[in-house]
N, C-alpha and C positions, 0 to 999 in steps of 0.2 A: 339286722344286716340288710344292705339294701345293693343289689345290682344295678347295673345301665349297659340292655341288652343296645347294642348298637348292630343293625341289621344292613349287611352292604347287600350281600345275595341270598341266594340260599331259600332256604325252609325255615323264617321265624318259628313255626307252630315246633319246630324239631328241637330249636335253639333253647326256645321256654320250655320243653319237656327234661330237657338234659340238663339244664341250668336249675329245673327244682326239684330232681334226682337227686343232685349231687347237694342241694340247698336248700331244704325243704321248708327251712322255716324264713326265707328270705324274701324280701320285696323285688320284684322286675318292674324293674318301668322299661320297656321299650320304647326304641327311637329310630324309625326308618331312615333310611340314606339321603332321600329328600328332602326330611326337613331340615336339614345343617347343609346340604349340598348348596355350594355356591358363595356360603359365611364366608368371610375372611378368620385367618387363623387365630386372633383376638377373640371374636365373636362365637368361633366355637367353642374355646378353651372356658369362655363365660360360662357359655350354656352349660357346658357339661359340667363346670363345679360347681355351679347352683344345685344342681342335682345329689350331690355330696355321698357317691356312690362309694361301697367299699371294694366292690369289685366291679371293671370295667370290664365287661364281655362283647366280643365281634363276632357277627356270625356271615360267615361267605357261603359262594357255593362248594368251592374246593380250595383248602388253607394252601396245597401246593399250586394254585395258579394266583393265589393273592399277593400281588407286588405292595412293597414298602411296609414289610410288613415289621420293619425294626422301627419305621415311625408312629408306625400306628401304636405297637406296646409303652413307647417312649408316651408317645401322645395321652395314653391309659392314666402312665403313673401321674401326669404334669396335671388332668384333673382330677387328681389325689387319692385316686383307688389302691387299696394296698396289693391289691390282685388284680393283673391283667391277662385275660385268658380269650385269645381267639381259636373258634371252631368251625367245623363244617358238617352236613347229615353225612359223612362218609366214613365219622370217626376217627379223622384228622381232629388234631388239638394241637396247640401251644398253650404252656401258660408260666409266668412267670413272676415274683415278687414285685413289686417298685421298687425295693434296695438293689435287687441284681439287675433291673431295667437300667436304673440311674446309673451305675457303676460301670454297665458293661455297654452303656449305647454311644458314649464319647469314637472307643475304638471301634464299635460295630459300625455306626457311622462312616468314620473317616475310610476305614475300610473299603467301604460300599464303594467313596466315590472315586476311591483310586483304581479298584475294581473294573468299574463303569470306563472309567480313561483307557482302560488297556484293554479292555472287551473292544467300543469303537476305534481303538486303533486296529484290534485284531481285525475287524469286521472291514473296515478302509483296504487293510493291508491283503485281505482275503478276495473282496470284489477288484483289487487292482488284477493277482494272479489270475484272475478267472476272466476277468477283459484281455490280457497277454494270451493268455492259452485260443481265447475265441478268435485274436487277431493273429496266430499263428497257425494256428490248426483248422479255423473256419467251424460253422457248424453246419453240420453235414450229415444230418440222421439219414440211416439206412432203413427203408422203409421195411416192412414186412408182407407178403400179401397172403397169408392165413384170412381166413373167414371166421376163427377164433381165435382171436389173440388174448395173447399175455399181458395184462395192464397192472403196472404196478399204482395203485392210485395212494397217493400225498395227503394227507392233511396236514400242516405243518399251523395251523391257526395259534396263536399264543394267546391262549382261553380253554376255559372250560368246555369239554364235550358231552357232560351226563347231562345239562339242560333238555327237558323235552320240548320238542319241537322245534321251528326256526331253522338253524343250520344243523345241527341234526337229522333232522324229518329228512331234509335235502340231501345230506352224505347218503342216506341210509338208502333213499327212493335211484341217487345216482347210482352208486354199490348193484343193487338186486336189479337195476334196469339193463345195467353191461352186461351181468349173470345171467339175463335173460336173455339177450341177444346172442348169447353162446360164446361169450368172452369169460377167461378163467382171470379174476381178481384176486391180485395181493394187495394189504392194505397195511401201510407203516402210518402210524397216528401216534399225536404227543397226548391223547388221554383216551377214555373209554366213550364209544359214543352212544348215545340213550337210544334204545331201541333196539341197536344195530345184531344181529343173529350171527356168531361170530360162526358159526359150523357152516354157515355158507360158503364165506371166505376168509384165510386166516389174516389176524392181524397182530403185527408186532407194534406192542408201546415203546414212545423213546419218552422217557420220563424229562417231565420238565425243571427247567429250575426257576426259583421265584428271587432270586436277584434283579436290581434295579429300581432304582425309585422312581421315574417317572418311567409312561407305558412306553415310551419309545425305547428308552433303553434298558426297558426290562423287554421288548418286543427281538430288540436285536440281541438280546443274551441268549435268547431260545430259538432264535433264526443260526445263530454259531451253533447252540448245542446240538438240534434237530440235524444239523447239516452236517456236522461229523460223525454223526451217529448215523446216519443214513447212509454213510459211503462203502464202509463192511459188506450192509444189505445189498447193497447194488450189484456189488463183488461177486455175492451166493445168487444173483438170482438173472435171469433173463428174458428178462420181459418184452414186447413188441412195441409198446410206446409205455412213457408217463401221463397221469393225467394228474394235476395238483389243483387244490382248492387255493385261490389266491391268499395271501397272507403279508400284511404288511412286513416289509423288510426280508423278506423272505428269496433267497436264489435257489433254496434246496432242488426245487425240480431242473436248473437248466445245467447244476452241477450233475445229475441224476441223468438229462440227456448227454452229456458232453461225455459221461463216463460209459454210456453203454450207447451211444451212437444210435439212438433212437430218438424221434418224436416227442416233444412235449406240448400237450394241450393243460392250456391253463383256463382254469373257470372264474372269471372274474364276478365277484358278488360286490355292490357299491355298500352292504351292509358294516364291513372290516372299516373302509372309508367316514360312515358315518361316525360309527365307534371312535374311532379318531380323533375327530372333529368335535365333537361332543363331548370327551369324558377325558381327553387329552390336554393339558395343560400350554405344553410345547406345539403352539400355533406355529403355524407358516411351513409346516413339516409337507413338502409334494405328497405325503402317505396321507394327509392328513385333511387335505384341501384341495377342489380342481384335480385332482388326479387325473394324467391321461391315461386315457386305457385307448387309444388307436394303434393299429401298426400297419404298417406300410405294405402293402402289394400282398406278394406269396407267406411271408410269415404269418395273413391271418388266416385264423381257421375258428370256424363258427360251431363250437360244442355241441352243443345244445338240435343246433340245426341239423347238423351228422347223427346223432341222437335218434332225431325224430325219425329222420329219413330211414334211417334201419330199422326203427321199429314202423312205420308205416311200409318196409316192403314181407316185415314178415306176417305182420296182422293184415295189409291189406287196406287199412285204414287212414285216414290223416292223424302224425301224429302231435298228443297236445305235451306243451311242456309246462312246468311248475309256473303259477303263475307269480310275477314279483321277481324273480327270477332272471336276472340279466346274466348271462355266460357268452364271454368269447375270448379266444387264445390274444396272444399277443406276444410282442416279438423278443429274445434273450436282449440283443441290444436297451431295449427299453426298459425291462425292468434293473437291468444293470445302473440305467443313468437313472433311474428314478430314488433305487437305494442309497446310490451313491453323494446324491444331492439328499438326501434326508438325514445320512448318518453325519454328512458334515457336521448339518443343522444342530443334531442331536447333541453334539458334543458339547 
């Protein structure tokens, strides 16, 4: 018997250890992401039947944030494995026959993409009500002037959060730095994040979904779910500002200030940007390219900067920030027109 581990993220060494558990007397050939990254779909379908694998294994970082994932098993059977089975080191699995691939991927498909049509309409028809609401009601946070406040902080990113380090390190240094400064954090996140000491501060997961086949509109499926799942939250809690890590397609924090009539500071990292542009198929996306991140006059307000300043009056010291690290708010209008011209696109 012979496998073809195919590695998108994750922990290869975890991937081989579980795949010769369950296989003991089988061949792995392993095949990293990069060297088929880029083929045309011809040229990969070659590669992989040359191979003449009997089971076709993928291994992610977490199988619940891996989008497409009806093409990828489709894609298993087509270079002729009888068993295709994607996993991740958290003990997530799929796995599934070629006969039940074949039989069941026509309607799993078609599905998907009628699916995807009524998600961006939802998603169109969501950012209209929420531009009416801002053009009738104005926004108009009501400040707070505690010296400890209440921060509900956002991660709303549609990806994985047990990766160590990178935007991790950064949640995690953000989180315990407010909590130093003598602010009480809640923290609503769509995964677990590496590191992060939850007895510090509590955090409630909104569980993601992995529909859509390209990242845009698997971006805006988890931009809808995160955001009505956050509304509840808001309900039960009362916070003195938001503060959100930015996220492509994302309005969850200005729906979050609109509903509790506070403050929203947004942390803008051009990392999400990159990610886009690179690994996004669907060019010419504003999420995706060029992105503005200015905003006008009083709406901006410099994170990082306010950051510093309060930890430099309580230590005394100048303070320093992460470096690589670009953060600054930016205004509801703007990110409104920004989604709003992407999800067109997306459609």
């Amino acid at each position: 018997m012979k496998i073809v581990l195919l590695v998108l993220s994750g922990d290869p060494a975890h991937a081989r250890q579980k795949l010769c558990a369950e296989y003991p007397h089988a061949q792995i050939e392993m095949v990293q992401r990069g060297e088929v990254q880029g083929a045309g779909f011809a040229k990969q379908l070659h590669t992989f039947r040359a191979l003449h694998p009997d089971v076709f294994a993928i291994s992610t970082e977490r199988l619940s944030w891996q989008r497409g994932q009806n093409l990828f098993m489709l894609f298993g059977s087509l270079v002729g494995a009888q068993q295709v089975v994607m996993i991740d080191p958290h003990g997530a699995e799929l796995r599934k026959s070629r006969m039940s691939v074949l039989l069941g991927s026509p309607a799993k498909l078609s599905s998907e993409v009628v699916t995807n049509l009524k998600r961006s309409s939802d998603a169109l028809r969501e950012l209209s009500r929420l531009e009416q609401e801002v053009q009738h009601n104005g926004i108009k946070p009501e400040r707070s002037s505690t010296s400890n406040p209440r921060i509900m902080y956002l991660r709303s990113t549609p990806g994985p959060g047990t990766l160590v380090g990178g935007a991790a390190s950064h949640i995690k240094g953000v989180v315990e730095g407010l909590i130093q400064l003598g602010a009480s954090v809640e923290m609503v996140s769509n995964d677990r994040i590496a590191g992060f000491d939850r007895t510090k501060a509590p955090v409630t997961l909104i569980d993601p979904v992995s529909s859509g086949g390209t990242r845009a509109m698997f971006d805006i499926n988890n931009n809808l779910n995160f955001t009505r799942a956050l509304l509840p939250l808001i309900n039960g809690s009362a916070p003195d500002f938001m503060y959100q890590r930015y996220a492509r397609f994302s309005w969850a924090g200005v729906v979050a200030a609109l509903k509790t009539r506070r403050p929203l500071f947004l942390e803008y990292n051009g990392s999400e940007v990159w990610a886009g542009r690179h690994w996004d198929r669907a060019q010419g996306i504003p999420g995706t390219s060029g992105e503005r991140h200015q905003a006008p006059g009083p709406s901006r307000a410099r994170c990082i900067r306010w950051l510093r300043a309060r930890h430099a009056r309580h230590s005394g010291a100048a303070g320093h920030g992460e470096s690589g690290d670009h953060a600054r708010g930016t205004c509801c209008h703007e990110i409104r027109a920004r989604n709003r011209d992407a999800i067109s696109r997306a459609q």
